[in-house]
C-alpha angles and dihedrals in degrees: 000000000000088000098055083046096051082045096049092041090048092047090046101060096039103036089218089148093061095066079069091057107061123116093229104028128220097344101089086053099055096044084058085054092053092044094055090049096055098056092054088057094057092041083046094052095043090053084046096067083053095055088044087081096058086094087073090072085040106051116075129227087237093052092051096044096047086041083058098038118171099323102120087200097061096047076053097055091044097045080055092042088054097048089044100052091047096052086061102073093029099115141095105266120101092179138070114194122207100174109276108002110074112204106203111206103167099115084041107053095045078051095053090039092065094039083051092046091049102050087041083059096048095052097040090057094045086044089046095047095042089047085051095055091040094052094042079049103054091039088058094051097041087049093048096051087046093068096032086063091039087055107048128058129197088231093049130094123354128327096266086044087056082039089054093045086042090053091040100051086042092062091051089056087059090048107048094081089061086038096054093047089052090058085049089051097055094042084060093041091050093055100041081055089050102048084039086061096243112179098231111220114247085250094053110150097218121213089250101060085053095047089050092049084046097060093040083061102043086056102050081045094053094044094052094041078049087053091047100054081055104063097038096127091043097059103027084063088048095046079050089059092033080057106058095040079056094048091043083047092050090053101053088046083058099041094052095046101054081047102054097009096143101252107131118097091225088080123097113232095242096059095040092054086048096050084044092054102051084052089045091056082046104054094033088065098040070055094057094034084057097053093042090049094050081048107061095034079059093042084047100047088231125163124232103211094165128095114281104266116260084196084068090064104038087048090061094047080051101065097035086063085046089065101044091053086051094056090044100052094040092051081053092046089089094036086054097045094052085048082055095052099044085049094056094049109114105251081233097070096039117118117195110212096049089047092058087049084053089045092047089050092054091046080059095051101047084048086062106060124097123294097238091059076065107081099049126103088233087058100041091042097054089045085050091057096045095054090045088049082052094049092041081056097084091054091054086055093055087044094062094051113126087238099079117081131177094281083061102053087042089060091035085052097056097050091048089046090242144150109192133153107208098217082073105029116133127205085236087066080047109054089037090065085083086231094181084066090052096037094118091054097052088052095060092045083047097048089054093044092049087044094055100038085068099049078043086052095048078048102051090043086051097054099038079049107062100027090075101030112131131194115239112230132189124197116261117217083306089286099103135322116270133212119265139170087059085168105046091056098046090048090050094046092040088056099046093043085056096042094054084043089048084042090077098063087056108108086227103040092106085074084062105026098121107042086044085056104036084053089043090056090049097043088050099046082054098047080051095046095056088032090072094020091067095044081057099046087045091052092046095041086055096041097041080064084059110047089043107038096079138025091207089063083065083065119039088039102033095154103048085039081060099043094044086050088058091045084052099046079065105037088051087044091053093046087049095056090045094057091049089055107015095174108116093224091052092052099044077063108061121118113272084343089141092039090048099057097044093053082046090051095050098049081046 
């Protein structure tokens, strides 16, 4: 059939029937596979060790040379690592069999090998140049330490002088094993450099030189330590004086610390500092004197039988204290300085309000500080004084009230014990003057000046008053200009009158007793003078209706019609000369004016 056909002709091209077939199954097959698989793997982890060095593209020179640092020993390791690791694909093959794969390296390996060469030669060159600073550097210090022992002796200068040898060879001692290894170092590091092909600088410091200034120097250090031992007794017996000058000196340090150590708040910052930084000099070097002192007792393998010092520990309390009064009165140096500059600004310019903002800001400030400044003097005293200069604020507010005038301050001045001039007066005299004690005083001096400035004020309206008080005129029939605003004049005149009467009953109306009278003398010869000058205006309104009213009145009273017209004649002339100056104390004024009008009152 066609199926049967399509099936033979499918199992014929792929063989697939034959798998069946097979005396041992599938299992032939499936060890081939395996076969194949494992020599991939092979071929696969062979490749792999290539790839491997692609880190040397990928690693950068920074990285490396931050990763090495300044240890000497590890640019070592890695100059030898290098070398190493080059030297395993440095041969002529250029093929790796693996039967019966074939992995051709050739391009790869001339590829590594440069990549190899190059970072070789940058590191080389950074090994070769740190070697060479490390090496100028240790021969300087070594030389250096060389003619400092050459030129110090243990019996020679004064006993903390031999202490201080004693110490410093002492320290040598410690170092000469670091310093050993670090000859061998560059010894090693000489020779790998050497056998590497380094080109040496012409100022290249050589390891022999530094082996020879090594020795040199092992031998100075051996003959002193030599001295020393000695002289052990001898300066054991001297270190044991030196100990107790330094134990008496550190007692009187202590003792005169806890004396004049800057606590107190009356102090100002800057002399405390000072005071702080001459103690600090002193017990910095009672420090110094201790340790050198340990030191050599230890170089010295000397003993301390006695009882352990009670000054140590206080010295270090000491200092610890030191430090704290230095922080406190830092953290009040600003503080300190605003309150100075408050204090030098002229009383003129201050301005109260704003003072009690800059008051309230330093308050802030001082509130802010740690909490350990707080329970110090220096901190509660300068919180004490701001909130005395707040409360004193309310009486410089009062102070610069209008109503005190010279005659004030000079009261005021006298109570405080004073002797100020106000042009060059500072808040600081000011606020020295301990106002809040005297408080009651200034009150009173406040209470009289405020007292007084009221009845000045009346004054002062009186006399700005009048002074420009004009009389208000109205034309007449174009004959003159005649007086008007009767009333107003008599009310005003009649109130001020009463209120200067009403002034002497006043407690502080001496103060003002002759100006009030003087003002009382004019207000009444003016109220006088109107008094009679509109009766006669009136008269002489009403009369001058008369006369000319009618021509017939000329003749049948030709004698009073004469006698009007010269009454006239003065009563027109002195209306005339008030509206030329219409003021009232410029018209009670006029020559003979009162005189005038009562004689014109009379004849009317």
């Amino acid at each position: 059939s066609l199926q049967v056909a399509i099936d033979r002709n499918t199992s014929e091209s792929t063989y697939r029937n034959l798998l069946s077939k097979l005396p041992e199954g599938q299992g032939v097959i499936e060890q081939a596979y395996t076969a194949v698989e494992n020599l991939l793997s092979k071929v696969r982890e062979y490749v792999g060790e290539w790839l491997r060095y692609q880190a040397l593209w990928d690693l950068q020179p920074d990285m490396l040379y931050e990763r090495l640092g300044t240890d000497l020993n590890k640019w070592m390791k890695t100059l030898v690592e290098i070398k190493k690791s080059r030297n395993t694909f440095d041969t002529q093959e250029t093929r790796k069999e693996i039967p019966p794969l074939i992995v051709d390296y050739a391009k790869v390996q001339s590829k590594v090998s440069l990549k190899y060469d190059n970072w070789h030669r940058e590191v080389l060159q950074k090994y070769g140049g740190a070697l060479g600073v490390e090496m100028q550097t240790f021969f300087t210090d070594v030389s250096k330490s060389r003619n400092e022992l050459e030129q110090q002796s243990v019996d020679a200068g004064t006993t903390s002088e031999a202490v201080g040898f004693i110490t410093y060879v002492q320290g040598l001692k410690k170092q000469t094993k670091q310093w050993q290894d670090q000859v061998e170092m560059f010894r090693e590091g000489q020779r790998l450099l050497s056998f590497q092909r380094f080109q040496f600088p012409t100022n290249w410091l050589y390891a022999d030189n530094i082996e020879g200034e090594w020795s040199a120097f092992s031998d100075i250090l051996g003959r002193k330590d030599s001295a020393i031992q000695t002289q052990v007794s001898n300066l054991q017996s001297k270190i044991c004086q030196e100990d107790k000058v330094v134990e008496n000196r550190t007692a009187d340090v202590l003792a005169d610390w806890e004396k004049n150590k800057p606590t107190e708040g009356s102090q100002k910052p800057d002399q405390a500092l000072v005071a702080l930084q001459s103690f600090e000099a002193k017990l910095h070097k009672l420090k110094e004197d201790r340790d050198n002192i340990v030191k050599a007792k230890d170089a010295l393998e000397l003993a301390d039988t006695a009882q352990p010092s009670v000054h140590a520990e206080k010295l270090n309390v000491a200092l610890e204290e030191l430090q704290d009064l230095k922080g406190v009165w830092h953290a009040l140096n600003p503080v300190y300085a605003a309150l100075d500059e408050m204090k030098d600004k002229p009383w003129l310019s201050v301005q109260p309000r704003k003072l009690r903002s800059n008051l309230d800001a330093l308050l802030s400030q001082l509130k802010e500080l740690p909490s350990k400044y707080r329970s110090y003097e220096s901190y509660d005293h300068a919180k004490r004084m701001m909130q005395n200069y707040a409360r004193m604020n309310q009486i410089v507010i009062e102070l610069k009230s209008e109503a005190l005038k010279e005659r004030h301050w000079k009261q005021m001045m006298k109570q405080l014990k004073v002797n100020w001039t106000l042009t060059d007066l500072t808040l600081g005299q000011v606020w020295d003057a301990d106002l809040v004690r005297h408080e009651a005083a200034i009150k009173d001096i406040m209470l009289v000046a405020q007292g007084e400035m009221a009845l000045e004020e009346f004054l002062k309206q009186v006399r700005e008053s009048w002074q420009v008080y004009e009389i208000e005129l109205v034309n007449y029939q174009n004959k003159t200009k005649l007086i008007k605003g009767w009333e107003d004049l008599f009310t005003k005149l009649k109130e001020h009158i009463n209120s200067l009467a009403a002034m002497r009953l006043s407690p502080y109306y001496k103060e003002f007793e002759e100006d009030a009278l003087a003002w009382e003398d004019k207000l009444n010869r003016v109220n006088t003078l109107f008094d009679v000058w509109i009766d006669v205006q009136r008269r002489w309104v009403y009369l001058e209706g008369i006369f000319s009213g009618s021509a017939d009145i000329k003749t049948l009273l030709p004698v009073e019609t004469g006698r009007f017209g010269s009454i006239s004649t003065e009563f027109l002339g002195l209306m005339k000369k008030v509206s030329a100056s219409p003021r009232v104390m410029e018209i009670v004024n006029f020559q003979g004016v009162q005189r005038l009008l009562e004689r014109l009152a009379d004849l009317l």
